[in-house]
C-alpha positions in Angstrom: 39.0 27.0 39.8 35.5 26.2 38.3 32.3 27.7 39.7 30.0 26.2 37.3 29.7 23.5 39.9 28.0 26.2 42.4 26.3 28.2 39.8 24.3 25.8 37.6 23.3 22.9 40.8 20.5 22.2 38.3 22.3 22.0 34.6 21.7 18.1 34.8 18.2 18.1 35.6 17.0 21.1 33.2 14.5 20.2 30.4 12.4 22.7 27.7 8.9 21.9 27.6 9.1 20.9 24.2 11.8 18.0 24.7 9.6 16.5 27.8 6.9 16.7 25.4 8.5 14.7 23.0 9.9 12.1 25.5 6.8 11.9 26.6 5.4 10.8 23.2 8.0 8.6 22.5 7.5 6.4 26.1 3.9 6.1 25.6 4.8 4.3 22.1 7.5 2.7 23.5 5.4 1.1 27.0 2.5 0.1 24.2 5.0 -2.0 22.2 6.7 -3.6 25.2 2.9 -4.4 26.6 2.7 -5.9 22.9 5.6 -7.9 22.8 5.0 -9.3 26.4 1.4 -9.6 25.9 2.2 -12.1 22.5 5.3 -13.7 24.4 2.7 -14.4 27.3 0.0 -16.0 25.1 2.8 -18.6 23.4 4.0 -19.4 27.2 2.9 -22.9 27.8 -0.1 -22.8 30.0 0.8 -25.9 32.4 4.0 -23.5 33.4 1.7 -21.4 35.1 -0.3 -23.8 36.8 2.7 -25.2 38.0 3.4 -22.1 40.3 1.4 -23.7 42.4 2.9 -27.6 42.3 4.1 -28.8 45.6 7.8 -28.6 45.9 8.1 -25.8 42.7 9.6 -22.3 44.1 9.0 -19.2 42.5 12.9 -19.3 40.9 12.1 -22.5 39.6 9.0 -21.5 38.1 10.5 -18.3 36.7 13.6 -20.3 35.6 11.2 -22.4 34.0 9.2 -19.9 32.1 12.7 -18.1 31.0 13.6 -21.3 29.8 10.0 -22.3 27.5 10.2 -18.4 26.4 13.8 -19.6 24.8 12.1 -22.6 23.4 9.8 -20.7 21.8 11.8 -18.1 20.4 14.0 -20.7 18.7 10.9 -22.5 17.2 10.3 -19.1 15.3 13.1 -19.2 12.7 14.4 -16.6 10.9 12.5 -14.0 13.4 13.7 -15.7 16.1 16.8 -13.2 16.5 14.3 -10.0 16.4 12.1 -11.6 18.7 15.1 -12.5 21.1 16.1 -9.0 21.6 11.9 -7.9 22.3 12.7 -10.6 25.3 15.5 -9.2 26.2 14.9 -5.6 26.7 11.5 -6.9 28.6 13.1 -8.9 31.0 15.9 -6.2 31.6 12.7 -3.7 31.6 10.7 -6.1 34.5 14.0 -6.9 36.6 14.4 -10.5 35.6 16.9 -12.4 35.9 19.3 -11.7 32.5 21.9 -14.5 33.0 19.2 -17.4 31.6 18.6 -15.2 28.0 22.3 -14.8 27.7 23.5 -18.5 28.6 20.5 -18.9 26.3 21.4 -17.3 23.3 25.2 -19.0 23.2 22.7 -22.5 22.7 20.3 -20.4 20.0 23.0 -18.3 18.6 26.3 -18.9 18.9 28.9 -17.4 20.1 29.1 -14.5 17.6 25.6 -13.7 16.9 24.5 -14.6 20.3 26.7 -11.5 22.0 25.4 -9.1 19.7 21.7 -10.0 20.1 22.2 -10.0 23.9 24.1 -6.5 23.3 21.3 -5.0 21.5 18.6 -6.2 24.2 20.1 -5.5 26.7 21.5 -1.7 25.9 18.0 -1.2 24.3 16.6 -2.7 28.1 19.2 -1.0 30.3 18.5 2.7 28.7 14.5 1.8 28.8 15.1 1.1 32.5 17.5 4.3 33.2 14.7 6.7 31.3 11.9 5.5 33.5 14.3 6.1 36.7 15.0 9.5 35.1 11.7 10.4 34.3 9.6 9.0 36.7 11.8 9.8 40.0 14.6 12.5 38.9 12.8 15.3 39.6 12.2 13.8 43.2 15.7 13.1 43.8 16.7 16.8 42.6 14.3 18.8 44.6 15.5 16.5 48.2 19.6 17.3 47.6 18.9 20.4 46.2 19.3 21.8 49.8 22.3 20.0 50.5 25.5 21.0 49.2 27.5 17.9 49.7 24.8 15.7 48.1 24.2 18.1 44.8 28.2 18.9 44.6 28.7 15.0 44.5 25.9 14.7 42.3 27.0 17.0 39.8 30.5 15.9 39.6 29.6 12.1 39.5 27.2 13.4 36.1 30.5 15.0 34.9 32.4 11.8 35.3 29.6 9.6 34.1 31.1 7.8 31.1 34.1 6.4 33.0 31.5 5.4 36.3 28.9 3.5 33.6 32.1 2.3 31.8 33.5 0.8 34.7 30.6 -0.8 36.3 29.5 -2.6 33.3 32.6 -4.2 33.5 32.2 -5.5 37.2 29.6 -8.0 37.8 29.2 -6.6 41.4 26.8 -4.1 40.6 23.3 -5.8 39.9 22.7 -4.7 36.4 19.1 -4.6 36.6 19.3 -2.9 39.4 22.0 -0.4 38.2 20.2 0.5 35.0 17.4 2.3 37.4 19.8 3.6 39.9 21.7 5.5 36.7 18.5 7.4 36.2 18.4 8.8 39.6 21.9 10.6 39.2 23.2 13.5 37.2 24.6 10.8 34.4 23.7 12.0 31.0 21.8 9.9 29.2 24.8 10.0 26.2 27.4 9.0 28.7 25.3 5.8 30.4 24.7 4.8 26.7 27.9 5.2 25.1 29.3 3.5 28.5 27.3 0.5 28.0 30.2 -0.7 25.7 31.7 -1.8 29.3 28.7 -5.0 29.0 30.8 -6.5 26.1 33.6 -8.5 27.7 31.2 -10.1 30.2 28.6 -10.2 27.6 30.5 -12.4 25.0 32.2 -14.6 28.4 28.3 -15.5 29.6 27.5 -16.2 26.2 30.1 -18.5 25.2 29.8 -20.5 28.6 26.3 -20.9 26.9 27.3 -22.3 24.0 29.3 -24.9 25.6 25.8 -26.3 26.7 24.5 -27.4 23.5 21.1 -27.6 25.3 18.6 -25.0 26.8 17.6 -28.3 28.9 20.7 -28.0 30.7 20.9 -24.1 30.8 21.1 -22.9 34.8 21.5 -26.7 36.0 24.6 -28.9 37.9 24.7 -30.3 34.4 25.9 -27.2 32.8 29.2 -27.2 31.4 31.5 -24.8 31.9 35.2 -23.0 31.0 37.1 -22.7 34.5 39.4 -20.2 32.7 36.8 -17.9 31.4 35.1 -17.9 34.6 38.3 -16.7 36.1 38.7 -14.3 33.8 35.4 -12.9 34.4 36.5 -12.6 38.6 39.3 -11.1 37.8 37.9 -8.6 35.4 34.9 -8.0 37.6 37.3 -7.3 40.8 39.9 -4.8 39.0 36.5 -3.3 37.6 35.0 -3.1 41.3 38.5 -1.7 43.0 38.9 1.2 40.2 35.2 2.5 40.3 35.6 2.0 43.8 38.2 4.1 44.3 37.7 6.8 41.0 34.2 7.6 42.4 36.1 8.5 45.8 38.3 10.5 44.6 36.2 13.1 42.5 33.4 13.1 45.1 36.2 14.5 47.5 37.9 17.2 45.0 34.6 18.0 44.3 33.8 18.8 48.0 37.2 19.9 48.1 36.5 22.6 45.6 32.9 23.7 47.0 34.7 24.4 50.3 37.0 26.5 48.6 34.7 27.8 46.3 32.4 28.8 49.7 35.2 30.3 51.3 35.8 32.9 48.5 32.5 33.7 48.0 32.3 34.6 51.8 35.6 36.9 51.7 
């Protein structure tokens, strides 16, 4: 029987001084070179896109399609650095909760298939553990001090951080769970930040799908329009990844939440003998 779940509730959570220290230091240069990066991405935005938030008949997704779309442009029109600078815009807009579909249909046109995936990869593991660390950092401490006086909340807690690879894993691999979302959510568990990063591996097989659907566009003109070509079988094979992906985490994260009560009943009941 293991009593480690009752005896350390706050093994997850614990940090030396000196390690929050050096996170610390190491957000405060990594915020100043995302403010950077957006700043100069900002400043080579084409001005009228801005004054056309306000154009009768333009919506706010239309505008911020728009703007997704002339940051592409512009990106392409660098060159070589294009591919670095591809990746900064990545991890931002993961970072800011926009939309990531329109980068990754995106770099299939800019890319390619091959070198496409792996940009969006980079970005978007880079983005997705940026996003997690602020969750962690910002609001874990808040999280942990309102279950800490519940039992069924930390037990659950504690044994989702134990599973946390296989949980990441799996949702990466179902397009259910809102990704920008997800990515803050993850920092408000017990997950160790090892296992969410190792389990971003489960973004690949989507990844490289989107990606290629991109590429079959040819354009970023046509990128998130009716005119947008597409690969019925690959989309299929998306669902159907997405939906065993959904019914397994589903179901896993069921299952050790109640053998984990199971145990702190039993574990409860001892103690009490």
């Amino acid at each position: 029987m293991n009593n480690q779940l009752i005896l350390h509730p706050s093994r997850t959570t614990r940090k030396s001084p000196r390690h929050t220290k050096s996170w610390k230091h190491f957000w405060r240069l990594g915020i100043l070179g995302l403010l950077g990066f957006s700043i100069a991405l900002l400043l080579h935005i084409d001005p009228a896109l801005a004054q056309g938030a306000n154009a009768p008949g333009l919506n706010l997704w239309e505008w911020l399609q728009a703007w997704l779309l002339n940051a592409l442009e512009w990106i392409d029109s660098l060159g070589a650095v294009g591919a670095i600078a591809f990746i900064g815009f990545y991890i931002v807009t993961t970072v800011a909760f926009l939309p990531g579909f329109i980068p990754t249909l995106g770099a299939g046109v800019l890319f390619g298939v091959v070198w496409g995936s792996l940009y969006v990869f980079v970005g978007a593991t880079i983005g997705a553990t940026a996003a997690f660390l602020v969750g962690r950092y910002l609001a874990r401490g808040w999280v942990a001090q309102k279950i800490a006086g519940n039992t069924k909340f930390r037990v659950i807690d504690e044994a989702v951080g134990r599973e946390g690879l296989k949980i990441v894993l799996l949702t990466r691999l179902s397009p259910v769970f809102p990704f920008n979302l997800l990515n803050y959510a993850y920092g408000l568990t017990g997950v160790s930040l090892k296992d969410y990063f190792f389990g971003s591996v489960g973004m690949i097989p989507g990844t490289i799908m989107y990606v290629y659907i991109g590429s079959l566009a040819g354009s970023l003109a046509t990128i998130g329009t009716a005119n947008q070509p597409s690969n019925p079988t690959v989309e299929w094979a998306i669902r159907i990844i997405g939906f065993i992906a959904t019914v397994a985490v589903t179901v896993y994260v069921t299952k050790i939440a109640r053998k984990a009560l199971e145990e702190s009943t039993e574990v409860s009941r001892v103690d009490s003998c």
